[in-house]
C-alpha positions in Angstrom: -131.8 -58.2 9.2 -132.7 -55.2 6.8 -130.1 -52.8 6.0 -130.3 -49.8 5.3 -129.2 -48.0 2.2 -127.3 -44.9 2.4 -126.6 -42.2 0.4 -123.0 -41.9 -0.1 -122.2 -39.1 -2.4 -124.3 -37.0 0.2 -121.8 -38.1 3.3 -119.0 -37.1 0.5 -119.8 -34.0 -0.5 -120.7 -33.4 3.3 -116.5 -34.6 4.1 -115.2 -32.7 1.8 -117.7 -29.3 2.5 -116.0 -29.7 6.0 -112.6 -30.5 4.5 -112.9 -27.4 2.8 -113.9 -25.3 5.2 -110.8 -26.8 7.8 -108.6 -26.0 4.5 -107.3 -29.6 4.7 -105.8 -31.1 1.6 -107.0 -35.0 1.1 -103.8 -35.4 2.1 -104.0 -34.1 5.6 -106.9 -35.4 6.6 -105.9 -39.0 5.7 -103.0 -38.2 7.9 -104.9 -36.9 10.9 -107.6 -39.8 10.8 -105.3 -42.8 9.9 -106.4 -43.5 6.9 -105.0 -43.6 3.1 -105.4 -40.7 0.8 -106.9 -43.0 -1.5 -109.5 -44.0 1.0 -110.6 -40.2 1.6 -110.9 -39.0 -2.0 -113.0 -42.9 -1.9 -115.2 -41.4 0.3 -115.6 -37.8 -1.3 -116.5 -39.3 -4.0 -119.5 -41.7 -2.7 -117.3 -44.8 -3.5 -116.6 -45.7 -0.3 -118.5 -46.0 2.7 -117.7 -45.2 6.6 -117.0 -47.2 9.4 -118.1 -46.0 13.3 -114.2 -45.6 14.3 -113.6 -43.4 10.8 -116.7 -41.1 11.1 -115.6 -40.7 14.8 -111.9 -39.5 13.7 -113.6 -37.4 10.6 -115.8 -35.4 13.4 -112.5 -35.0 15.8 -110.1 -34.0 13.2 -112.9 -31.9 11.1 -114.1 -30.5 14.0 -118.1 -31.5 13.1 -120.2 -33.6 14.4 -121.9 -37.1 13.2 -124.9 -35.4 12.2 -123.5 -33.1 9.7 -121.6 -35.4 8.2 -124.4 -38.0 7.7 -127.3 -35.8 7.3 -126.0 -32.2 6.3 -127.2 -30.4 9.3 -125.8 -29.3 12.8 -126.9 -31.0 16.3 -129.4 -28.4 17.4 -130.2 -27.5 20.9 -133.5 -25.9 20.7 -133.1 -24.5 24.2 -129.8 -22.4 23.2 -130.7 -19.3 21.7 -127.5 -19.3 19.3 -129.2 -21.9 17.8 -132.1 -20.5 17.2 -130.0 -17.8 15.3 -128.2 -20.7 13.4 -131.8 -22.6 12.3 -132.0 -20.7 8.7 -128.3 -21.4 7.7 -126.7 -24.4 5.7 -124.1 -25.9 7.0 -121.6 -24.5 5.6 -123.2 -21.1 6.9 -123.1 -22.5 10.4 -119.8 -23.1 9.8 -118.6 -20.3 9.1 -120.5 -18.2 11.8 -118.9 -20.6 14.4 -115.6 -19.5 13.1 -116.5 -16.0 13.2 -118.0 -16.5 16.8 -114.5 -18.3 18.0 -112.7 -15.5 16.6 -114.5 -12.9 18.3 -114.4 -14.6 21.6 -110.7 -14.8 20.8 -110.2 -11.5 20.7 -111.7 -10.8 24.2 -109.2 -12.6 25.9 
């Protein structure tokens, strides 16, 4: 069986883009998905790789989805026009609009 080679510093930076964003210490976030701290800045950093039960807790806790933490971008439903509106933007960007959008739906209630 062939396997695949991964980039790891790419899932990293991508973990800790979305750590960021959460404003999680390493700390935090190894609380919240069971893991060491070590293990998380391991990670960041492209030393480490993933399992399927970490990347699940990562996505819950960071509040992302597999895709963006494995390929940098967003799961994209061509048939909603938000995400049309969202196709330009980086991640990050996307992001950060979806936190604006919560907000403002917030303040409706």
């Amino acid at each position: 069986m062939k396997t695949q080679k991964y980039d790891y510093e790419f899932i990293g930076h991508n973990i800790k883009q979305a750590r960021s964003i959460k404003k999680y210490t390493q700390s935090a976030l190894a609380e919240k998905i069971g893991v060491g701290n070590k293990h998380v800045s391991d990670m960041e950093l492209g030393y480490a790789g993933i399992s399927v039960d970490v990347l699940i807790r990562l996505c819950e806790a960071l509040e992302v989805d597999s895709d963006y933490i494995l390929f940098g971008k967003m799961t994209v439903d061509r048939n909603n026009p938000f995400n049309k509106l969202l196709d330009n933007l980086s991640p990050q960007q996307a992001l950060q609009a979806q936190k604006l959008l919560e907000a403002y739906v917030k303040s409706l209630k």
